[in-house]
C-alpha positions in Angstrom: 48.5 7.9 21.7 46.0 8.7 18.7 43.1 6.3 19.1 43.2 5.6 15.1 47.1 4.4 15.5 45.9 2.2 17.8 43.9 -0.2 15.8 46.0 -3.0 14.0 46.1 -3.1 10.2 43.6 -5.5 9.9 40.7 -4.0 11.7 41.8 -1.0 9.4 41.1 -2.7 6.7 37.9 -4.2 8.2 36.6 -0.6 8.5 37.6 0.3 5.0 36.1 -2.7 3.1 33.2 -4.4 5.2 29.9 -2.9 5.4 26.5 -3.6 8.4 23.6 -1.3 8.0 23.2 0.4 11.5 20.4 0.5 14.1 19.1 4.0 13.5 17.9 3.8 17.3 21.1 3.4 18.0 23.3 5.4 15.3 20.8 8.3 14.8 18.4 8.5 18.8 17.1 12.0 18.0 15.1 10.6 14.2 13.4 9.0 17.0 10.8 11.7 17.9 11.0 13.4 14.9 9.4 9.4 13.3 6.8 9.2 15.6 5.7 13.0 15.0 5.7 12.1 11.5 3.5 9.2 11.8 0.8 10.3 13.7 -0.5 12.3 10.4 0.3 9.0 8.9 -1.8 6.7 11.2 -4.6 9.3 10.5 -4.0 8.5 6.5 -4.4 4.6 7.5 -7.8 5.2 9.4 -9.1 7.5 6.7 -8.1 5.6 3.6 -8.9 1.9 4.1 -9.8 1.5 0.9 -8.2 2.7 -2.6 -11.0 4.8 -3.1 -10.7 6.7 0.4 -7.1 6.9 -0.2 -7.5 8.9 -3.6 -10.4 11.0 -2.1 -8.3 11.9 0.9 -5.2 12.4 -1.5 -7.0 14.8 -3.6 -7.5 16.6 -0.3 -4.3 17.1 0.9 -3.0 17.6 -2.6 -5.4 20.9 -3.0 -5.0 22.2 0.5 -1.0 22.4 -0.7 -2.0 24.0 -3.8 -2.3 21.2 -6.6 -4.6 22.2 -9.5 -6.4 19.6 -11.8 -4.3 19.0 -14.6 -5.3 21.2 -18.1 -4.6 20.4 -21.3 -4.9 24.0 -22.4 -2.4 25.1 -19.2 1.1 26.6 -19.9 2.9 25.1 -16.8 6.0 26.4 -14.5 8.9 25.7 -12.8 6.9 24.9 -9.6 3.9 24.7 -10.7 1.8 21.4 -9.0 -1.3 19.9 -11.0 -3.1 16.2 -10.3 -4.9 13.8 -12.4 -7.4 11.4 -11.1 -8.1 8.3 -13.2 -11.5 6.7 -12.6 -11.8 7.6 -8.2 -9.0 4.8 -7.4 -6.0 5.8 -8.6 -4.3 9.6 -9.0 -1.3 11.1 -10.2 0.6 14.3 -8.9 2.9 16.1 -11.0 5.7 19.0 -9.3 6.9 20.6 -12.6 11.2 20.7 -12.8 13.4 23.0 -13.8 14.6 20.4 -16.5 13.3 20.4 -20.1 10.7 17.4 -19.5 12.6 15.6 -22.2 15.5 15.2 -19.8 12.9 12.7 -18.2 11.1 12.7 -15.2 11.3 11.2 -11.6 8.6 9.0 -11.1 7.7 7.6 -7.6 4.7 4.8 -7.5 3.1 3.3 -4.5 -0.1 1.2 -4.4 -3.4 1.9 -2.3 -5.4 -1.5 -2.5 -4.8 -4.1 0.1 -6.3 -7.5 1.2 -9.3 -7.7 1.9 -12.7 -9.8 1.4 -14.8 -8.1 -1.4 -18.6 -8.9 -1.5 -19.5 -11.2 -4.0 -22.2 -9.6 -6.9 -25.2 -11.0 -5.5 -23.9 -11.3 -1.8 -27.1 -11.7 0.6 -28.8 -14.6 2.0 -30.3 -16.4 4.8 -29.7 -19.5 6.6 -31.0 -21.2 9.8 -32.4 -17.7 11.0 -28.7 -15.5 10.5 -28.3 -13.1 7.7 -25.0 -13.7 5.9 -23.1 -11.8 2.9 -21.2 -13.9 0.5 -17.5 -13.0 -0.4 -14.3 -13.5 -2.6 -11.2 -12.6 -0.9 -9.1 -10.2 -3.0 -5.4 -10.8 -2.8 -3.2 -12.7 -1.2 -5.1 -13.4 2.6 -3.7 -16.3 4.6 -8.0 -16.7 4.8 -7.9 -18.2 8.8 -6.3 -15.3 9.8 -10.4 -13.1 8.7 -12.2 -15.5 11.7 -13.3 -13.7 14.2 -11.5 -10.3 13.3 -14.1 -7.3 13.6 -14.6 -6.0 10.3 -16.4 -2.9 9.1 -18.0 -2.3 5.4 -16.7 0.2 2.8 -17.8 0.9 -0.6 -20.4 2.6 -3.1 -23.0 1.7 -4.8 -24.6 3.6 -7.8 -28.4 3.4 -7.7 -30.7 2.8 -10.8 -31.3 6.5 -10.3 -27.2 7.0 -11.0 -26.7 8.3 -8.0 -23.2 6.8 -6.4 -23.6 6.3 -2.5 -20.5 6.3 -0.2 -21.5 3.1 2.1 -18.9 3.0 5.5 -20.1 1.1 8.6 -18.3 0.1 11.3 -15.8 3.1 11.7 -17.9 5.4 14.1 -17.8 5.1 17.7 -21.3 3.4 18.0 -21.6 2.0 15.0 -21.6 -2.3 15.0 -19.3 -4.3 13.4 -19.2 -7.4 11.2 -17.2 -11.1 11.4 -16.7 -14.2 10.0 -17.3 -17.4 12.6 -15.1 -20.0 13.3 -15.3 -23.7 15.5 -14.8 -23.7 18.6 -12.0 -25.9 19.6 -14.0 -28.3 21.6 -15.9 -29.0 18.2 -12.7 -28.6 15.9 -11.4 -32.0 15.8 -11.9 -32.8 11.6 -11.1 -29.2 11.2 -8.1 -29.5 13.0 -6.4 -31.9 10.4 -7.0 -29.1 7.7 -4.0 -28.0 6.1 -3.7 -24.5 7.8 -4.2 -22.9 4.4 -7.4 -24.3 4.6 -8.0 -23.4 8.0 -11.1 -21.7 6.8 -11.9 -22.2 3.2 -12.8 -19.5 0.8 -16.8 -20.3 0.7 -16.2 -20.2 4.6 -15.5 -16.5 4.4 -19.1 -15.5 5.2 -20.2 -12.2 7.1 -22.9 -12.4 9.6 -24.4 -9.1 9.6 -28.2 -9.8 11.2 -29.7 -12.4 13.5 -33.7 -10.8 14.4 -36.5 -11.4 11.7 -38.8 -8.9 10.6 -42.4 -9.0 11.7 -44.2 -11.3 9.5 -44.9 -14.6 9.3 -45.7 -14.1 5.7 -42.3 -13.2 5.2 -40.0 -16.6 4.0 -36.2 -14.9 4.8 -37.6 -12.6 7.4 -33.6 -12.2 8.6 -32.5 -11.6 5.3 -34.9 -8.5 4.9 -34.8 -7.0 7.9 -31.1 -6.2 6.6 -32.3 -5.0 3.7 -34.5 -2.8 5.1 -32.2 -1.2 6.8 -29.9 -0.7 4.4 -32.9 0.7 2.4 -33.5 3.0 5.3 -29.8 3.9 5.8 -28.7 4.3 2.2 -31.9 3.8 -0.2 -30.6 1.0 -1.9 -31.9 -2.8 -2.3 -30.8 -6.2 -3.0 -30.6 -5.2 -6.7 -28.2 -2.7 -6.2 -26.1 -4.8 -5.0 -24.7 -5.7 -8.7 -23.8 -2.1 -9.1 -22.0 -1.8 -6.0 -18.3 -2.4 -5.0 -18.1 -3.0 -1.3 -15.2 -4.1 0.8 -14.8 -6.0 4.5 -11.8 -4.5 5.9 -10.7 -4.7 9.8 -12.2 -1.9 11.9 -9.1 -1.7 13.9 -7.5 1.8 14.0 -4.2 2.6 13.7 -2.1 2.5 16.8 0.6 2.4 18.6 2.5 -1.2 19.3 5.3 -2.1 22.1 6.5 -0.5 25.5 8.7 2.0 23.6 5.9 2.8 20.9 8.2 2.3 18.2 5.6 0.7 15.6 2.7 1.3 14.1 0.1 -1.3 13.8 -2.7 -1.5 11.6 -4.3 -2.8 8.3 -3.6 -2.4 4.8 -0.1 -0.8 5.3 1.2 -3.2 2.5 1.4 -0.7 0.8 -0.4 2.2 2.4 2.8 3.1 4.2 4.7 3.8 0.7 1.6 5.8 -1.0 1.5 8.9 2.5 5.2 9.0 2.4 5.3 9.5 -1.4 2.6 11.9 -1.0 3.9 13.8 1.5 7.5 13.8 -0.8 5.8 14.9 -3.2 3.9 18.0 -1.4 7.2 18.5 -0.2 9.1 19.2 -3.0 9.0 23.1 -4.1 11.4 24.0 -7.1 12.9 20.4 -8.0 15.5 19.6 -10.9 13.1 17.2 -12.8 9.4 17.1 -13.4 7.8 14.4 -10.5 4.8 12.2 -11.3 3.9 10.7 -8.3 1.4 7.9 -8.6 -1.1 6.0 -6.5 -2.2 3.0 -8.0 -5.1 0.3 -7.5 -4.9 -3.3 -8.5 -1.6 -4.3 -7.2 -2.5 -7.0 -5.5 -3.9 -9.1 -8.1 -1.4 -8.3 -10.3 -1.8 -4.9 -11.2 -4.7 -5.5 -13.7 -7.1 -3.2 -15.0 -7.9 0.2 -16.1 -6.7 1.6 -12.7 -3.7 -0.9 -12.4 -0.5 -0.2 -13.6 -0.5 -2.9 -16.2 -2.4 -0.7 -18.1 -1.9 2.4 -20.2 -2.8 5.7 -17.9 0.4 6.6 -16.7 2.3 6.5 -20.1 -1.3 8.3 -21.3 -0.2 10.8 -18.2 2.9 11.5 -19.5 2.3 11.8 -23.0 0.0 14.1 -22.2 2.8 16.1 -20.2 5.2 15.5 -23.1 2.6 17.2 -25.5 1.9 20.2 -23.4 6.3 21.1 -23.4 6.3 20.2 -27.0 8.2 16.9 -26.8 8.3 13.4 -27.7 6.6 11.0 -25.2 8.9 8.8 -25.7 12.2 10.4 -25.0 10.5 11.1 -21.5 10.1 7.7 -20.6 13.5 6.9 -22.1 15.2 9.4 -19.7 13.2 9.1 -16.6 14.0 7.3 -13.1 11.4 5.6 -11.6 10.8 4.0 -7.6 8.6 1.3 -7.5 7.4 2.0 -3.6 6.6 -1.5 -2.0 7.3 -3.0 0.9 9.5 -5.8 1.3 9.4 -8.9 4.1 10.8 -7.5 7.7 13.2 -10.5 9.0 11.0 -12.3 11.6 12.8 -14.5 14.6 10.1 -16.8 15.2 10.2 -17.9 11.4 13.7 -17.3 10.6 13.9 -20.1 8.7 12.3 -18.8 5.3 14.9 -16.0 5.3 18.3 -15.7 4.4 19.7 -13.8 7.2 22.3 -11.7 5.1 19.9 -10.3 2.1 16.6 -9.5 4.5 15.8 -6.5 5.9 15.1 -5.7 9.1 13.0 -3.0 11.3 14.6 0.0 12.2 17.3 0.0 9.8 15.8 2.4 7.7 13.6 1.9 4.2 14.8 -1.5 2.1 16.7 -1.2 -1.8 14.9 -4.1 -3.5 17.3 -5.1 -6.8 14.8 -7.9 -7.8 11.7 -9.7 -6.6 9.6 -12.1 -8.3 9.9 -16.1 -7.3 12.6 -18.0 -6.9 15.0 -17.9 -10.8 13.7 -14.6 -10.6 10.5 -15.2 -12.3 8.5 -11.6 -13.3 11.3 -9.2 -11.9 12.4 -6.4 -13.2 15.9 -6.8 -11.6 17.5 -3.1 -11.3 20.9 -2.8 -13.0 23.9 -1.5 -11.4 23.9 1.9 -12.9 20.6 2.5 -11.4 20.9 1.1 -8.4 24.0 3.6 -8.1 21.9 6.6 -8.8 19.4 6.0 -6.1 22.1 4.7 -3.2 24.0 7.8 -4.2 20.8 10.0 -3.6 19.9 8.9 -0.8 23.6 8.7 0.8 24.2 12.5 0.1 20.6 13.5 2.1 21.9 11.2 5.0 19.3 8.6 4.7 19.2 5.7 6.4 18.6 2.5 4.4 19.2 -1.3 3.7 19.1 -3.5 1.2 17.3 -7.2 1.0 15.1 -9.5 -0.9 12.0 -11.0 -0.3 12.8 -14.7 1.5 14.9 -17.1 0.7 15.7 -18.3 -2.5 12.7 -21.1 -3.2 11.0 -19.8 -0.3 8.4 -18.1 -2.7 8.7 -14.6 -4.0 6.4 -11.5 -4.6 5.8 -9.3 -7.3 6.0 -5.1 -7.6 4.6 -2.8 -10.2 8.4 -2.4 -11.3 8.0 -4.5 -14.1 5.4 -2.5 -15.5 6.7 0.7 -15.2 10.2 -0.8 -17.1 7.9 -1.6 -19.8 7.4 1.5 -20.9 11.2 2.2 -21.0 12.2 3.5 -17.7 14.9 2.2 -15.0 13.2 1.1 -12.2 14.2 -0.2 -9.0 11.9 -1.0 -5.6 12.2 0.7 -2.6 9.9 0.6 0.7 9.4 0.0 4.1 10.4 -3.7 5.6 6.9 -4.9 7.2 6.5 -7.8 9.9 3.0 -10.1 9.3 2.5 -8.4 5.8 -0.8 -9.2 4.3 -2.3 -9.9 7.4 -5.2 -8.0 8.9 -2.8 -6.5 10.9 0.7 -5.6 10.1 3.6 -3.7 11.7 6.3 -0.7 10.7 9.0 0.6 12.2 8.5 4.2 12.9 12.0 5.0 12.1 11.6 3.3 8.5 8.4 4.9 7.4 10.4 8.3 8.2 13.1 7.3 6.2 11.1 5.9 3.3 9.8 9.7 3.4 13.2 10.5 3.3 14.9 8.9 0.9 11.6 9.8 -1.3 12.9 13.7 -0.8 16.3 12.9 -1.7 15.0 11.1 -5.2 12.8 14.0 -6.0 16.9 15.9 -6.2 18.6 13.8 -8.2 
C-alpha cells in the first residue's frame, strides 16, 4: 500500500500546517565537512583579528587579494566591479556593484568587529607593594569575574610625539608572556564570597600584573614600575607619556580551536560578533555579477552602543552611499528608501543548564542553522527595530530558495533582559532591516562557542541575500 495513504488525516494535516526547524546533523550529514572546512579559514580570521583594528587591516587584505580597489570619486564603476572604503582603521565598507540602477536600492549586510574586552585606562601604570600593574576600564558588557585569572595578551597602537603610530601585540607569539588579573584564593575568600557574583571582582579590581623584578637602583622610588617601562621603551620606543596617545586592549591569548569529541564547535574569544563580520566578508568576496549593488560593512562601537565616528550611530555609511548615489547620478535618498538591509548579530544559543531565562519555543539553538531575529531590545521591546512582515518575507523567502538552513528566536525571555543590534540605526536612515546571525552559547564571555554548521549557514544565507 502507498506509504502516504497510510497516514491518517490528521497526521496529514499535521505535516501540512505545523512547522520544527531540523537538526542539520541530522537532516543535511554531508554540510558537515563542508562547515568545518569552512571554518578553519575562519578560526584563522578569529586569531588574526582580535581587535577591530586587526579585523579591518586583515579585511583590507583579503578584500585586495580578490580584487577590491579603494573606492574613487572620480571612477566610472561596472556591473562587477568591487571597490572598499576604510573609515578611520576600525571600520570598512565593501561595495560589489549590481546590475540594478543603484536607485533600485541596495543590499546591505552589517556585522560588527569590537568585542569585550578590558581597555587600558589613559594613564594606566603603576606600582604597588613591588608588582607592576596597568589600570583598566572594561569595554562592554563583561560579566568582570569571568577576566580572573584568564591569560591575556595586549593589542593596540600608540602614536608617538614624533607621529609615528606603533602596532603594539604581546602575548600571541609562541614565546612571548602573557598577562592576568589575580583573584583570592578560596581559603582567604570568605568576605568575598558573600559578593553579589556581579561583583565577583569589581571594576577597579580589574588590574594587570605585567612585572614583578625592580630595576637596579636604589635611587630609583617605583623601580618595578620602570623596569616595564623600559622595556617597552626598548621594544617599541615609547614611554609612560605615550600612554595618553595610545589605544590598547587586554584580550584572551587563547586561539581558536576546536571544542567537543565530534569537533563540532568552534571556541574562542570575541566571536560576538566576529563570526557574522568573516562570513559577510567572505559573501561578499563571493558574490561576482549580483542583481543589486552590496555594501557590506564592518563596524566598531557596537558594544557600547554603536557610538562614535566609527559606530553605526553615526553618519559614514549614509556618507558611503551618498557618495555611491552621486557617482550613478542619483538621489541618495531613494537608495536608502529602496534598499534591504541584514543587521548580522548573533543571538543567545538555548543553554540546558540555564534554561530557565529562555522561552523554549522562540530560542534558537546550535546546529539548526543561522537565527531570523524580528526584534531585540528589552523586555516591551525597548530600542528595537522590530522587522515587519513584508521584510521578514523577503529574507525567509531568500534564503528558502538557496536551501538554507535557518531558525528563528529572540533573545531570552520576555523580562529576562534584552540586547541591542545596529538594526535600529541602519532603519534610521530609511531602510528595512531585520537581524540575522549565528546562535552563540556563553556570549560575551572570554570564551564563547558556535556551531560549525551555523556559521556555514550564516555564510549561506548571506549568499542567498546578495540574490534577492
Amino acid at each position: 500500500m502507498d506509504q502516504e495513504k497510510e497516514k491518517s488525516a490528521g497526521k496529514l494535516l499535521e505535516e501540512q500546517l505545523t512547522w520544527k526547524f531540523p537538526h542539520i546533523g541530522k537532516k543535511a550529514p554531508k554540510q558537515t565537512e563542508e562547515a568545518a572546512a569552512f571554518c578553519e579559514g575562519y578560526k584563522e580570521f578569529l586569531n588574526q583579528g582580535k581587535t577591530e583594528r586587526e579585523c579591518v587591516a586583515k579585511a583590507v587584505e583579503m578584500l585586495e587579494a580578490a580584487g577590491y580597489r579603494p573606492l574613487s570619486m572620480t571612477e566610472k564603476y561596472r556591473p562587477g566591479d568591487k571597490v572598499y572604503l576604510v573609515n578611520r582603521q576600525k571600520s570598512i565598507l565593501a561595495t560589489t556593484f549590481g546590475e540594478e540602477p543603484l536607485n533600485k536600492g541596495v543590499r546591505i549586510n552589517g556585522a560588527h568587529i569590537d568585542s569585550p574586552r578590558l581597555d587600558l585606562k589613559p594613564y594606566p601604570l603603576y606600582e604597588k607593594s613591588d608588582i607592576a600593574y596597568l589600570k583598566t576600564h572594561y569595554y562592554g558588557g563583561i560579566r568582570k569575574y569571568q577576566w580572573g585569572t584568564v591569560p591575556l595578551a595586549l593589542h593596540g597602537v600608540v602614536v608617538k610625539k614624533d607621529g609615528e603610530a606603533v602596532r603594539i601585540c604581546i602575548g600571541e607569539q609562541t614565546g612571548d608572556p602573557v598577562f592576568c588579573v589575580t583573584d583570592l584564593l578560596p581559603h582567604l575568600a570568605a568576605k568575598q564570597n558573600e559578593r553579589k557574583l556581579a561583583e565577583g571582582l569589581k571594576g577597579e579590581e580589574l588590574n594587570i600584573v605585567i612585572g614583578s623584578l625592580p630595576f637596579a637602583d636604589e635611587e630609583v622610588k617605583e623601580p618595578v614600575k620602570l623596569l616595564a617601562l623600559q622595556i617597552l621603551y626598548d621594544k617599541y620606543g615609547m614611554t609612560e607619556a605615550d600612554f595618553l596617545r595610545a589605544e590598547i586592549e587586554l584580550v584572551p591569548a587563547q586561539k581558536a580551536v576546536d571544542v567537543g569529541l565530534d569537533r563540532s564547535l568552534v571556541g574562542a574569544y570575541g566571536q560576538d560578533d566576529r563570526v557574522c563580520a568573516y562570513t559577510a566578508l567572505m559573501a561578499e568576496i563571493e558574490t561576482k555579477n549580483p542583481r543589486y549593488t552590496t555594501v557590506t560593512v564592518l563596524t566598531d562601537k557596537e558594544e557600547i552602543g554603536s557610538e562614535g565616528n566609527t559606530g553605526m550611530n553615526s553618519a559614514y555609511l549614509r556618507h558611503y552611499i551618498e557618495d555611491l548615489a552621486e557617482l550613478a547620478g542619483v538621489r541618495a535618498r531613494e537608495v536608502l528608501r529602496n534598499s534591504l538591509c541584514l543587521s548580522s548579530d548573533v543571538n543567545a544559543a538555548y543553554d540546558p543548564t540555564f534554561s530557565d531565562v529562555f522561552e523554549a519555543n522562540n530560542a534558537s539553538y546550535i546546529n539548526k542553522g543561522c537565527v531570523l531575529t524580528k526584534y531585540t531590545g528589552a523586555r516591551g521591546k525597548s530600542g528595537a527595530n522590530d522587522a515587519s512582515a513584508e521584510t521578514m518575507a523577503k529574507v525567509i523567502a531568500a534564503m528558502d530558495n538557496e536551501g538554507v538552513y535557518w531558525q528563528a528566536g529572540e533573545l531570552g525571555a520576555v523580562d529576562q533582559g534584552g540586547g541591542g543590534t545596529i538594526a535600529k540605526y541602519v532603519a534610521q536612515l530609511d531602510v528595512d532591516v531585520v537581524d540575522l546571525g549565528v546562535p552563540i552559547l556563553s556570549m560575551h564571555a572570554p570564551f564563547e562557542l558556535a556551531s560549525k554548521l551555523d556559521v556555514y549557514n550564516t555564510y549561506k544565507a548571506f549568499m542567498a541575500f546578495y540574490k534577492v
